[in-house]
MARLO-958847 format. One line per field, with one value per residue: x, y, z of N, C-alpha, C, O in turn; chain. Coordinates in steps of 0.05 Angstrom, whole numbers. Example, Ala and Ser with C-alpha at 12.3 -4.5 7.8 and 13.67 -1.06 7.14 Angstrom:
BEGIN
nc1 <- (264	257);
nc2 <- (-114	-45);
nc3 <- (156	142);
cac1 <- (246	273);
cac2 <- (-90	-21);
cac3 <- (156	143);
cc1 <- (264	258);
cc2 <- (-66	1);
cc3 <- (156	157);
oc1 <- (285	268);
oc2 <- (-66	23);
oc3 <- (169	161);
chain <- (A	A);
END
This chain:
BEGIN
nc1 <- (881	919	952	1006	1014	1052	1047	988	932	927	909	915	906	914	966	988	983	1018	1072	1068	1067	1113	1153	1160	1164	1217	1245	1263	1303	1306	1274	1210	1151	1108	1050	1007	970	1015	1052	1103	1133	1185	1166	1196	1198	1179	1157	1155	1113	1072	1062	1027	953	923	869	851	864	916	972	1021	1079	1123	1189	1204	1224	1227	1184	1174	1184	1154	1110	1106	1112	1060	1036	1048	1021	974	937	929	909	875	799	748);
nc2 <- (895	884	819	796	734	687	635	608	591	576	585	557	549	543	538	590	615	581	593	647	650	622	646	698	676	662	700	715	701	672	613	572	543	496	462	403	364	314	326	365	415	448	522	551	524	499	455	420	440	432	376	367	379	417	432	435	472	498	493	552	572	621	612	648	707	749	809	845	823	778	811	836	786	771	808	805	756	765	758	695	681	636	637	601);
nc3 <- (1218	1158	1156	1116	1088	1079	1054	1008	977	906	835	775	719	661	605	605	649	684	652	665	718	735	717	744	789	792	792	851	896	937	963	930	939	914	937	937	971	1000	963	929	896	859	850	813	772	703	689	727	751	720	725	763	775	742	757	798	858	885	932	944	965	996	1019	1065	1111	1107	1116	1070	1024	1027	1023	970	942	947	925	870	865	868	821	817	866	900	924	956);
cac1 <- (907	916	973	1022	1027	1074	1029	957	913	928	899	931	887	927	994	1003	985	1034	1089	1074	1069	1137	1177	1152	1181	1244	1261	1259	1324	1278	1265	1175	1146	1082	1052	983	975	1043	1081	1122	1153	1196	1157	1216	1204	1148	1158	1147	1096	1062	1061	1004	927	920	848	847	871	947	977	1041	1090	1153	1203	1224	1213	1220	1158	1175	1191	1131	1087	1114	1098	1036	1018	1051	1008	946	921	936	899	849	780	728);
cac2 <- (895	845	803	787	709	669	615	607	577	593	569	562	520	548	533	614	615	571	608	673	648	608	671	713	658	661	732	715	680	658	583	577	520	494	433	387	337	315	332	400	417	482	543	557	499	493	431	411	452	408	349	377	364	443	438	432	495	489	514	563	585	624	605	678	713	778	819	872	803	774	831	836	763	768	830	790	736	764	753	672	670	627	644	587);
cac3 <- (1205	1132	1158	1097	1086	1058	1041	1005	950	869	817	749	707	639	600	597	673	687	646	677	752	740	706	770	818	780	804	868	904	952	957	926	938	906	933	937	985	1008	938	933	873	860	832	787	739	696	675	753	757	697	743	773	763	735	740	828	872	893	948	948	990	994	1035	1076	1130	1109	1107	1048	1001	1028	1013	952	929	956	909	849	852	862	797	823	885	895	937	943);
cc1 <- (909	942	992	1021	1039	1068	995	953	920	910	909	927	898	953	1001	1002	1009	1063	1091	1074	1102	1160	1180	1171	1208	1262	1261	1289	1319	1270	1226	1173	1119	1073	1013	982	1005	1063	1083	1144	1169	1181	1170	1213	1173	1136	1149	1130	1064	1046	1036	973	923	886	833	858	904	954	1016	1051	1121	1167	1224	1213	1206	1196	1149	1179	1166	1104	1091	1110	1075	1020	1034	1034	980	928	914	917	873	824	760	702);
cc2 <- (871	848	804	758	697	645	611	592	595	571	582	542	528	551	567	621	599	579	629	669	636	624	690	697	661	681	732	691	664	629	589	543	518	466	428	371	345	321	356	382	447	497	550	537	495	473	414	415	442	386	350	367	399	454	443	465	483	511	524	570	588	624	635	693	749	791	839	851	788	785	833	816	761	788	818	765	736	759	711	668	666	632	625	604);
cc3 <- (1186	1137	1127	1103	1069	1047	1038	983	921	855	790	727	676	630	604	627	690	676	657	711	750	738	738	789	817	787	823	879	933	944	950	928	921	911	933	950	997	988	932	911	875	832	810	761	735	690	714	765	738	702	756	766	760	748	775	835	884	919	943	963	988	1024	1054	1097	1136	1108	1077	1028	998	1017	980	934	929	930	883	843	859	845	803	839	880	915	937	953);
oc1 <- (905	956	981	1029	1035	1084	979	971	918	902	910	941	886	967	1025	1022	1016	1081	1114	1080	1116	1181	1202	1190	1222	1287	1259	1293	1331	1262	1215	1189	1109	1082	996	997	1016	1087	1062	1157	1163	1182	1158	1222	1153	1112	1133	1124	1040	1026	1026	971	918	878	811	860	909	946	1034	1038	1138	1157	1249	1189	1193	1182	1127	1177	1155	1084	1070	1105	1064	999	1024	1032	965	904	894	903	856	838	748	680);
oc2 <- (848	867	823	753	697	635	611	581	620	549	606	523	512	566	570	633	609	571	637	687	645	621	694	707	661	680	755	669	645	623	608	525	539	448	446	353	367	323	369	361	464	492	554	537	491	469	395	403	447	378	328	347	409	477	453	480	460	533	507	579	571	632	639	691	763	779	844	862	785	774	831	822	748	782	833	755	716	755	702	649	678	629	627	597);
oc3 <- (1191	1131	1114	1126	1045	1031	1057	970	917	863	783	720	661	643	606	634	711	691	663	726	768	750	749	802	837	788	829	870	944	922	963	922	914	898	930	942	1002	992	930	907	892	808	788	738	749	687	715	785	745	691	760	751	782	748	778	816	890	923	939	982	983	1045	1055	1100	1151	1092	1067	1006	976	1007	968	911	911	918	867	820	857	851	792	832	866	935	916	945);
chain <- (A	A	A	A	A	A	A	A	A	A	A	A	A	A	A	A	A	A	A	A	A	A	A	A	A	A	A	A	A	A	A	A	A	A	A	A	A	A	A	A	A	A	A	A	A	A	A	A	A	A	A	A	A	A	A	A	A	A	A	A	A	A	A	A	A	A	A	A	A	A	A	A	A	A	A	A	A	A	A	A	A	A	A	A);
END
Protein backbone atom coordinates (compact mmCIF):
# COMPACT_ATOMS: atom_id res chain seq x y z
CA UNK A 1 0.00 0.00 0.00
CA UNK A 2 1.97 3.82 -1.09
CA UNK A 3 1.13 5.62 2.12
CA UNK A 4 0.42 9.47 1.23
CA UNK A 5 3.00 11.79 3.15
CA UNK A 6 2.87 15.04 4.11
CA UNK A 7 6.47 15.51 4.25
CA UNK A 8 9.61 14.76 1.82
CA UNK A 9 12.68 15.95 -0.19
CA UNK A 10 12.26 18.71 -3.36
CA UNK A 11 14.52 20.10 -5.08
CA UNK A 12 14.18 23.46 -6.77
CA UNK A 13 17.53 24.53 -7.96
CA UNK A 14 15.73 27.28 -10.48
CA UNK A 15 14.14 30.91 -10.27
CA UNK A 16 11.11 29.38 -12.54
CA UNK A 17 11.09 26.34 -10.09
CA UNK A 18 10.71 28.32 -7.42
CA UNK A 19 7.82 30.45 -8.97
CA UNK A 20 5.89 27.50 -9.95
CA UNK A 21 6.33 25.44 -6.58
CA UNK A 22 5.31 28.76 -4.63
CA UNK A 23 2.03 29.64 -6.91
CA UNK A 24 0.98 25.82 -6.23
CA UNK A 25 1.43 26.36 -2.40
CA UNK A 26 -0.62 29.40 -2.70
CA UNK A 27 -3.83 27.47 -3.54
CA UNK A 28 -3.73 25.69 -0.73
CA UNK A 29 -5.18 27.22 2.80
CA UNK A 30 -3.18 24.79 4.32
CA UNK A 31 -0.21 25.96 6.41
CA UNK A 32 3.49 24.51 3.79
CA UNK A 33 6.33 24.58 5.33
CA UNK A 34 9.81 24.33 3.71
CA UNK A 35 12.72 23.96 5.87
CA UNK A 36 16.71 22.86 6.08
CA UNK A 37 18.28 22.20 9.09
CA UNK A 38 16.39 23.98 11.85
CA UNK A 39 15.04 27.00 9.45
CA UNK A 40 11.33 26.83 8.11
CA UNK A 41 10.11 29.33 6.01
CA UNK A 42 6.52 29.51 4.45
CA UNK A 43 6.03 27.85 0.99
CA UNK A 44 3.85 30.75 0.03
CA UNK A 45 6.63 33.32 -0.31
CA UNK A 46 9.20 33.24 -2.78
CA UNK A 47 11.09 35.67 -1.59
CA UNK A 48 11.53 33.22 1.67
CA UNK A 49 11.94 30.62 -0.31
CA UNK A 50 15.14 32.67 -1.88
CA UNK A 51 16.80 32.46 1.45
CA UNK A 52 17.64 29.13 0.68
CA UNK A 53 20.93 27.50 -0.69
CA UNK A 54 18.75 26.36 -4.09
CA UNK A 55 21.44 24.21 -5.11
CA UNK A 56 20.93 21.39 -1.72
CA UNK A 57 17.58 19.19 -1.48
CA UNK A 58 14.87 20.90 0.87
CA UNK A 59 12.53 19.39 2.72
CA UNK A 60 8.58 20.10 2.51
CA UNK A 61 5.74 19.70 4.35
CA UNK A 62 2.12 20.50 4.51
CA UNK A 63 0.60 21.07 7.49
CA UNK A 64 -2.96 18.66 7.29
CA UNK A 65 -4.20 15.74 8.07
CA UNK A 66 -6.46 15.11 5.56
CA UNK A 67 -5.59 12.39 3.22
CA UNK A 68 -7.54 13.61 -0.15
CA UNK A 69 -5.36 17.25 0.38
CA UNK A 70 -2.47 15.28 1.07
CA UNK A 71 -2.69 13.12 -1.90
CA UNK A 72 -3.32 15.81 -3.79
CA UNK A 73 -0.06 17.81 -2.85
CA UNK A 74 1.73 14.96 -3.15
CA UNK A 75 0.70 14.54 -6.95
CA UNK A 76 1.37 18.43 -7.41
CA UNK A 77 4.67 18.31 -6.57
CA UNK A 78 5.88 15.49 -8.14
CA UNK A 79 7.69 17.15 -10.65
CA UNK A 80 9.66 18.63 -7.12
CA UNK A 81 10.57 15.50 -5.48
CA UNK A 82 13.76 14.73 -4.82
CA UNK A 83 15.29 10.91 -5.03
CA UNK A 84 18.99 10.49 -4.14
Amino acid sequence: MNQMMNEFQIKINTIDNVKRLSKICEAYIEDIDISSGRYVVDAKSMLAIFSFDLTRPLTIKINSDDLEIIKKFNEEMSDFKYED
